[in-house]
C-alpha positions in Angstrom: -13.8 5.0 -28.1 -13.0 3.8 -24.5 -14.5 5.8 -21.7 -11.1 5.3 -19.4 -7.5 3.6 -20.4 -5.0 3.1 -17.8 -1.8 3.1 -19.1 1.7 1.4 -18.7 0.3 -0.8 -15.6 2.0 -3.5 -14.0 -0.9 -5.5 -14.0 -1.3 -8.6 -10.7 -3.8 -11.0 -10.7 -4.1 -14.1 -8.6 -2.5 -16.3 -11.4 0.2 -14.0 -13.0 1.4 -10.3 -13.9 1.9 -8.8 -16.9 2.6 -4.8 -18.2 -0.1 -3.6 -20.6 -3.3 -1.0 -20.9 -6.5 -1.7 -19.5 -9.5 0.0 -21.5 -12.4 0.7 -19.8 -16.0 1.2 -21.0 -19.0 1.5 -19.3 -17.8 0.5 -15.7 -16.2 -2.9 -17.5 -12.5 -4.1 -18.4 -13.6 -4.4 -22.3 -9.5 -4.5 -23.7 -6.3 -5.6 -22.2 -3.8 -5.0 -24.3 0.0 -3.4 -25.3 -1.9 -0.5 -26.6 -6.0 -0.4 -25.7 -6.2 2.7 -28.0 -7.6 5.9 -28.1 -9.7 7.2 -24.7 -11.8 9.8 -23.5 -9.8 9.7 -20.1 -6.0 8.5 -19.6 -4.6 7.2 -16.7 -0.3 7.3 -16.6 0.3 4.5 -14.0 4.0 4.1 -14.5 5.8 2.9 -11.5 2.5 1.7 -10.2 1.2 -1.7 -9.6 -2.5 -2.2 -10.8 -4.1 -4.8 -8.6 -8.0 -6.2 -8.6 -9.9 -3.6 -5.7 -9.8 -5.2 -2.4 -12.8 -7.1 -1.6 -13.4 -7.6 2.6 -15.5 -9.9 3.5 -15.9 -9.3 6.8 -17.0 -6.0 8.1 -19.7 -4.6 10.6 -21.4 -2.0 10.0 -24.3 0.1 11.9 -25.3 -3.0 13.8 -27.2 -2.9 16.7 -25.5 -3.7 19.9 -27.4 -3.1 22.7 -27.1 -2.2 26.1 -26.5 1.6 25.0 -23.6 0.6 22.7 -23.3 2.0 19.3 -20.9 1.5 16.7 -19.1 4.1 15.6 -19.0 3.5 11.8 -22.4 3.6 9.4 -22.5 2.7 5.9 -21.4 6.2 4.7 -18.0 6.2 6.7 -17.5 2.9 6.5 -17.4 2.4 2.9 -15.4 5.9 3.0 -13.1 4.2 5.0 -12.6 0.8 2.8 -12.5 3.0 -0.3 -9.7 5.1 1.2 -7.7 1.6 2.5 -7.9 0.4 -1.9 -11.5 -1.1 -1.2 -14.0 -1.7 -3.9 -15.9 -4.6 -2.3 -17.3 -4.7 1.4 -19.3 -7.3 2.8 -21.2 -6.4 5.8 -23.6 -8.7 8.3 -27.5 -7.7 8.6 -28.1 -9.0 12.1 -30.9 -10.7 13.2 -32.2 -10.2 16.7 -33.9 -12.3 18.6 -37.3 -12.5 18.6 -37.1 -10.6 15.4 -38.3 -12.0 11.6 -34.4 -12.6 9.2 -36.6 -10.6 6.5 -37.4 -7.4 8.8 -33.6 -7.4 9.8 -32.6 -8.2 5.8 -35.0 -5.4 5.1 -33.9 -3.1 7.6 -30.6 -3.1 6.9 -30.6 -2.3 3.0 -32.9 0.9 4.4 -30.1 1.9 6.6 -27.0 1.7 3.8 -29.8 3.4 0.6 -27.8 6.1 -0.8 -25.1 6.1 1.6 -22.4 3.6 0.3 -19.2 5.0 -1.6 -18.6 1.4 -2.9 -20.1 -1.7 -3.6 -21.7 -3.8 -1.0 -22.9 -7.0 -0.3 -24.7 -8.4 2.8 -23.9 -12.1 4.7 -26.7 -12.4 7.3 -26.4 -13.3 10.7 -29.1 -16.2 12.3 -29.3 -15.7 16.0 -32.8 -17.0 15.9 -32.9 -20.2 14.0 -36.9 -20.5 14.1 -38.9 -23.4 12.1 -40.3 -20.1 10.2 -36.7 -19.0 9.7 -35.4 -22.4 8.8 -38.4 -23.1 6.3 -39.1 -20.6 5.0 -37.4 -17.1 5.1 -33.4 -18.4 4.8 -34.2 -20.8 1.9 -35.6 -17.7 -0.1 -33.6 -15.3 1.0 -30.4 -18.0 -0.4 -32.8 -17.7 -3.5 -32.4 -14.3 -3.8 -28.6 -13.7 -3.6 -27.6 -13.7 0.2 -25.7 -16.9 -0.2 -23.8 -16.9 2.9 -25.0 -16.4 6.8 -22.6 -16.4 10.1 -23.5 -18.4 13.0 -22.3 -17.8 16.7 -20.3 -19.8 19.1 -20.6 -17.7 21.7 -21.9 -14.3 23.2 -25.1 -14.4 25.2 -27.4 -12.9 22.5 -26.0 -14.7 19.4 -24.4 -18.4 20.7 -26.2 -21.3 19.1 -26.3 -24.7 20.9 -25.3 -28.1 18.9 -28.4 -28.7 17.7 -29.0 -25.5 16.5 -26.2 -25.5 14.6 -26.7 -28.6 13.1 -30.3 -27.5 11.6 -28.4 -24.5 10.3 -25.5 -26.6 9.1 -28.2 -28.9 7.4 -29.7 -25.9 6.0 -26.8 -25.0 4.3 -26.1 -28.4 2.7 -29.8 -28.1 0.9 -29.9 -24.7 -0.2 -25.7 -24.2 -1.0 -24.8 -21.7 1.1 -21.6 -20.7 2.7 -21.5 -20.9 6.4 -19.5 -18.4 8.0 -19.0 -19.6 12.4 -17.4 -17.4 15.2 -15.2 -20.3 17.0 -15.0 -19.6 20.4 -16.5 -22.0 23.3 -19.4 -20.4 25.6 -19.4 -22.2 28.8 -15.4 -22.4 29.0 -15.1 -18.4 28.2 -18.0 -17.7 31.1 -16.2 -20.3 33.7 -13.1 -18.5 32.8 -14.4 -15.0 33.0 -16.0 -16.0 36.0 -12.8 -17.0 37.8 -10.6 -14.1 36.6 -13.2 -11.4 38.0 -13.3 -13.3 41.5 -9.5 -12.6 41.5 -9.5 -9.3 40.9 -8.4 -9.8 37.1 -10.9 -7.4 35.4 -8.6 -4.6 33.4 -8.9 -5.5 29.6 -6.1 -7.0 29.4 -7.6 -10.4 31.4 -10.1 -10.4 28.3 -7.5 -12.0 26.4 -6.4 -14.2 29.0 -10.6 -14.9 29.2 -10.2 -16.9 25.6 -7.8 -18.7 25.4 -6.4 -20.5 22.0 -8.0 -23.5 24.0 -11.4 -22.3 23.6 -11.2 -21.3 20.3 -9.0 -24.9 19.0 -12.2 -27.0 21.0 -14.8 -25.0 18.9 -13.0 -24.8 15.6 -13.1 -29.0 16.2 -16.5 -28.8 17.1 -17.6 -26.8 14.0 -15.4 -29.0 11.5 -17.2 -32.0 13.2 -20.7 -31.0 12.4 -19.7 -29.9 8.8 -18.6 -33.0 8.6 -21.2 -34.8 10.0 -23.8 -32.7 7.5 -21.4 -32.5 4.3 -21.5 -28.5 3.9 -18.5 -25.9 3.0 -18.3 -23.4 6.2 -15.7 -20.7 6.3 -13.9 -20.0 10.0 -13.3 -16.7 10.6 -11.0 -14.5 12.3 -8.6 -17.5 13.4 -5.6 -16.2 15.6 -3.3 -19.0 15.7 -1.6 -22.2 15.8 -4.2 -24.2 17.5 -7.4 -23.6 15.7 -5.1 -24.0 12.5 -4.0 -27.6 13.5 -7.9 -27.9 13.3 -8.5 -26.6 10.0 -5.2 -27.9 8.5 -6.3 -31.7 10.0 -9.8 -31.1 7.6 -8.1 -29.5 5.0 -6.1 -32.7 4.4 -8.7 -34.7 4.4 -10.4 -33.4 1.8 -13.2 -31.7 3.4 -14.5 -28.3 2.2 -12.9 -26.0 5.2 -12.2 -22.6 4.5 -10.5 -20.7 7.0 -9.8 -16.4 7.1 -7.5 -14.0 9.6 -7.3 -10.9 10.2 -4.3 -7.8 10.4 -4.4 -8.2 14.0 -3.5 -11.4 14.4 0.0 -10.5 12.2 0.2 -7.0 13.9 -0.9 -6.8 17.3 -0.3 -9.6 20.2 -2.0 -9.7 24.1 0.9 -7.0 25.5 -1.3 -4.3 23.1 -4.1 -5.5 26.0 -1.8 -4.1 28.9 -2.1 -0.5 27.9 0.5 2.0 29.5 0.3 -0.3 32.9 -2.9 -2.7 33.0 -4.9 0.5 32.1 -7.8 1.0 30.5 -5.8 2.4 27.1 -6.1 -1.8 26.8 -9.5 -1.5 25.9 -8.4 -0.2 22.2 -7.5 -3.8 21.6 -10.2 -5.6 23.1 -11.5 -7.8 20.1 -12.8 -11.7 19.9 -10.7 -14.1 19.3 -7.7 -12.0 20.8 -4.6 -11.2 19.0 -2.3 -14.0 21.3 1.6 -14.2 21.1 4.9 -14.1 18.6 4.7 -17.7 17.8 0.9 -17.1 16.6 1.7 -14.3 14.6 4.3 -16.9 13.1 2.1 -19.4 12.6 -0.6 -17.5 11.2 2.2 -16.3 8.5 2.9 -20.2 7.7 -0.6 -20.2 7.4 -0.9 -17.3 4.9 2.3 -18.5 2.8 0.8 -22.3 2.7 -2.7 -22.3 2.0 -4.3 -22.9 5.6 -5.6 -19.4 5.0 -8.3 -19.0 2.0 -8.9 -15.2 2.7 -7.9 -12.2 5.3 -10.7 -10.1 6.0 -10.6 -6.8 8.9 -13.4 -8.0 10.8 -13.5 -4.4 11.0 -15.9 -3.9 14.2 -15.3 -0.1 15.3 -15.7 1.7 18.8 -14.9 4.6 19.9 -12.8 5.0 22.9 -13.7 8.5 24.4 -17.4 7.6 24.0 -19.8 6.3 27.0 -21.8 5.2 24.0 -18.4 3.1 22.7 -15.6 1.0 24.5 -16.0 3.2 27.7 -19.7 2.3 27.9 -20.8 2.1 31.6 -19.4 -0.8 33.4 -16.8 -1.0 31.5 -14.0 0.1 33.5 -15.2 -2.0 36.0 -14.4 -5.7 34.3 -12.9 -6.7 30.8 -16.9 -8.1 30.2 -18.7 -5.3 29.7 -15.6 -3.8 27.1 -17.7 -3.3 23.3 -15.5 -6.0 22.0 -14.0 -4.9 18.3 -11.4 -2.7 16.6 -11.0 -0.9 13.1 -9.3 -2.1 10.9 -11.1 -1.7 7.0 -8.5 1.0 6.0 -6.0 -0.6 7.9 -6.2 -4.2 6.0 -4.2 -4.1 2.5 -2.1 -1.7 4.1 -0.8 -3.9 6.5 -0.7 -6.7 4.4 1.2 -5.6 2.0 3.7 -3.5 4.1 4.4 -6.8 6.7 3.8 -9.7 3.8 4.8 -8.2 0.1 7.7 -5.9 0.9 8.8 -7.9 3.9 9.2 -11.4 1.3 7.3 -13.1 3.3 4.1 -13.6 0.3 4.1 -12.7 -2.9 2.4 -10.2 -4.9 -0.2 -13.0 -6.4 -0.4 -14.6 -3.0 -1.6 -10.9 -1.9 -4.1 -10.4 -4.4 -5.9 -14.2 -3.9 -6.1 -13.1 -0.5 -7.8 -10.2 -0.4 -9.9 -10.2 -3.8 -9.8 -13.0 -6.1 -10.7 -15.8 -3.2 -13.8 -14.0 -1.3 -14.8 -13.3 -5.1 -14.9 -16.9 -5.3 -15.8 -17.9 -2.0 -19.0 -15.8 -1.5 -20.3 -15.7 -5.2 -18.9 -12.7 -6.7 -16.6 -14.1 -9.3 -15.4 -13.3 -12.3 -17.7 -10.2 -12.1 -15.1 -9.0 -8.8 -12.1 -10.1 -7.5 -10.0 -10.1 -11.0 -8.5 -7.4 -13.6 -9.8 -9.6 -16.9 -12.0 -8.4 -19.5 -15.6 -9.0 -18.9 -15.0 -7.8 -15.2 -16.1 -5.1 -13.3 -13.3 -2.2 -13.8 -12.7 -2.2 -9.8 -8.6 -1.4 -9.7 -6.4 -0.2 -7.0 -3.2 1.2 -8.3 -0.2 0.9 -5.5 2.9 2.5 -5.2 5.1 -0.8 -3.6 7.9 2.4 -2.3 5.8 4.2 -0.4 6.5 4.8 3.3 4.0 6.0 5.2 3.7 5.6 9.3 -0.4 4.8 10.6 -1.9 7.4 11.8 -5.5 8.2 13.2 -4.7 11.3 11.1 -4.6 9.7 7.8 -7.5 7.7 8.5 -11.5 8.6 6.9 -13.5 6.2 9.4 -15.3 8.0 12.5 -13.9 5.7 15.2 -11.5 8.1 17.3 -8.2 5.7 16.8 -6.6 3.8 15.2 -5.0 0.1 16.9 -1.9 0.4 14.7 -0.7 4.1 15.2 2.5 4.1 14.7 3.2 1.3 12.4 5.4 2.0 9.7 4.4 0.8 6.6 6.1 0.4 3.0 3.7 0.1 -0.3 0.4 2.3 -0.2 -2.9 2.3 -2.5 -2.6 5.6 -4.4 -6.1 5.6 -5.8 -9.1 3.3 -5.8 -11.0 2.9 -9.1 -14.6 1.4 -8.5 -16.5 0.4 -12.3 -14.5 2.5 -13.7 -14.5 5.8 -11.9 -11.8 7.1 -9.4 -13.4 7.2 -6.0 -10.2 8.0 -3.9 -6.7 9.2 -5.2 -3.4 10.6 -2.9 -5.3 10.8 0.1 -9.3 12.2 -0.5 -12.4 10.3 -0.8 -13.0 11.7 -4.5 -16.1 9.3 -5.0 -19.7 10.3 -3.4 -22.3 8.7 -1.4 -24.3 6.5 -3.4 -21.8 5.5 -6.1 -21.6 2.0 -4.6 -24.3 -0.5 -5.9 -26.1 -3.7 -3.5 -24.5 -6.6 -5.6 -27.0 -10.3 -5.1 -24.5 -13.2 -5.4 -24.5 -16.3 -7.0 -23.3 -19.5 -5.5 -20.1 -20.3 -3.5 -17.5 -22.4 -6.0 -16.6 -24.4 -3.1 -20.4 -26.0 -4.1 -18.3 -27.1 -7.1 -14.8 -28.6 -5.8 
């Protein structure tokens, strides 16, 4: 007998849709099929669409910060947070600092999510420190052991690589096939133009934006595809926010070259204005976040980009502050210059919502286009396919079911992370995950976290398939 049958769904994968059961045994699809059979537990999801869990490949969680900073979400209400927003999947960044050993940070890390996680994780690492010791040793096993994809900085004092740096990592990459993921955004130009903006006056957080502009981030996005080029390795861009740095990665795409590119809610929900506050206050500060959302003709291109393939994945970069906090975004100094604003925004609960609100019941993607998006291509990008990222027998049973009618406006209120806002209050939204079903077993349904701390699993990865194209 089947431990769990879901009944009547309208079933979406990346590839098609059809209406049948899916039978569930021991945390796997095992039958999909008009009728599945007899079951211990019975789900009814008529009028419901049954979609793979949402996998988000982009998320920071407990990470160090520094200067007295700290972020507002752990592992426990973070993963809280992703399971409540139709989440099965999250992919946070162990951090290396400098100075410090990748292992130690690796290490570190898994002690600080044990027991804590309501869904499954996985960990990308971060190389701030690119050591012969790191570069010889502890990366090449640590890719041998199932963290097959690291994130490497353009900028920020305590993370930018130079060139040649980011060549050795590049070449790295190309040995030991692993997925580079690279923060495009030009050092020295964002410092000069920081630099001038705060000798005239231009600190309020609004001038962060105008601090990086789509200049800065179009120069490094041609600067990163250059080196991949120049060392034949698959990297990933992330967090692009519009039409320039797209030209960049639509120029490699058609040439063949193994560019991936992802973008986030903001960059389709939020534009610089959201920087201005009530009047070039510090309510801007909500919105601070690197690259910044830009303009209406960016959000428009970044929905070209979505409908046409520019876009492999959209991830939250879910980074979270609190406002009212001298330990978050109103850290000391902060109020004094746009530099010193904790640069991030939630966003984990917020992603499918948004998505499918502004792309799926708006026409502007489909319902398949939706679900490649947001499961089925990080699956495949970062090593987690078929066993995530589809509804197919042999899978992991990780299902959202939606109900497409549902209107519901954003509201701190309704959100289960412990940042102290939300940047899209207000929005109204139509289509809503209803419950969120990870290996099997409901962890949220109709609003509550059902699931506990501790029922997510660490998942070790296999390699990217853009190894095989």
């Amino acid at each position: 007998m089947l431990d769990t049958v879901i009944r009547n769904a309208e079933i979406v994968t990346a590839a098609d849709r059809i209406r049948a059961d899916i039978g569930i045994r021991d945390g796997r699809i095992v039958v999909i099929a008009e009728d599945a059979g007899p079951a211990q537990n019975e789900i009814d999801a008529e009028g419901l669409l049954a979609l793979p869990g949402g996998i988000d490949a982009h998320v920071h969680l407990e990470q160090p910060q520094g200067g007295g900073v700290v972020m507002a979400d752990g592992f426990e209400s973070g993963t809280r947070s992703a399971a409540a927003g139709g989440n099965t999947t999250v992919m946070p960044f162990a951090l290396q600092q400098r100075g410090q050993s990748l292992r130690e940070a690796v290490e570190a890390y898994h002690a600080a999510a044990e027991g804590k996680c309501h869904i499954d994780t996985s960990f990308h690492l971060i190389i701030t420190d690119p050591t012969p010791q790191v570069l010889g040793q502890e990366l090449p096993a640590l890719v041998k052991a199932g963290y097959t994809s690291f994130k490497v900085f353009m900028t920020y004092d305590d993370m930018v690589l130079n060139d040649a740096q980011l060549l050795d990592v590049f070449d790295l990459a190309r040995r030991e096939r692993a997925m580079v993921m690279v923060h495009a955004e030009g050092y020295d130009a964002i410092k000069y133009m920081a630099k001038r903006l705060e000798e005239a006056g231009k600190t309020a957080p609004y001038y962060h934006a105008e601090s990086r502009p789509q200049s800065v981030e179009r120069e490094a996005t041609h600067r990163a595809i250059s080196h991949a080029e120049l060392t034949d390795v698959p990297i990933t861009i992330v967090h692009v926010s519009g039409r320039d740095p797209m030209e960049q990665i639509q120029w490699a795409k058609k040439r063949g070259m193994n560019v991936f590119a992802e973008t986030c809610p903001q960059y389709i929900a939020l534009t610089a204005e959201d920087l201005k506050g009530l009047n070039m206050d510090f309510e801007g500060a909500k919105y601070v976040c690197s690259p910044p959302p830009r303009d209406a003709d960016s959000q428009k291109a970044i929905w070209e980009g979505l409908r046409d393939g520019t876009f492999d994945i959209f991830s939250s970069d879910h980074c979270p502050f609190r406002f009212e906090d001298s330990k978050g975004k109103d850290v000391e100094g902060a109020r004094t210059s746009f530099r010193w604003v904790p640069n991030g925004i939630p966003g984990v609960e917020a992603r499918l919502p948004i998505l499918f609100s502004e792309g799926v019941s708006k026409g502007r993607i489909s319902l398949e286009r939706f679900v490649a998006l947001t499961a089925t291509n990080p699956a495949k990008l970062f090593g987690l396919y078929p066993r995530k990222g589809t509804i197919a027998v042999g899978a992991d049973a990780d299902i959202t079911l939606w109900d497409p009618e549902r209107e519901v406006t954003m509201s701190q209120s309704l959100m289960h992370h412990d940042c102290d806002y939300t940047p899209y209050e207000g929005l109204e939204i139509k289509g809503w995950p209803v419950r969120t079903i990870l290996r099997g077993s409901t962890v949220f349904e109709d609003g509550e976290v059902t699931g506990k701390p501790g029922e997510g699993v660490y998942l070790e990865r296999g390699t990217s398939r853009a190894f095989q194209n």
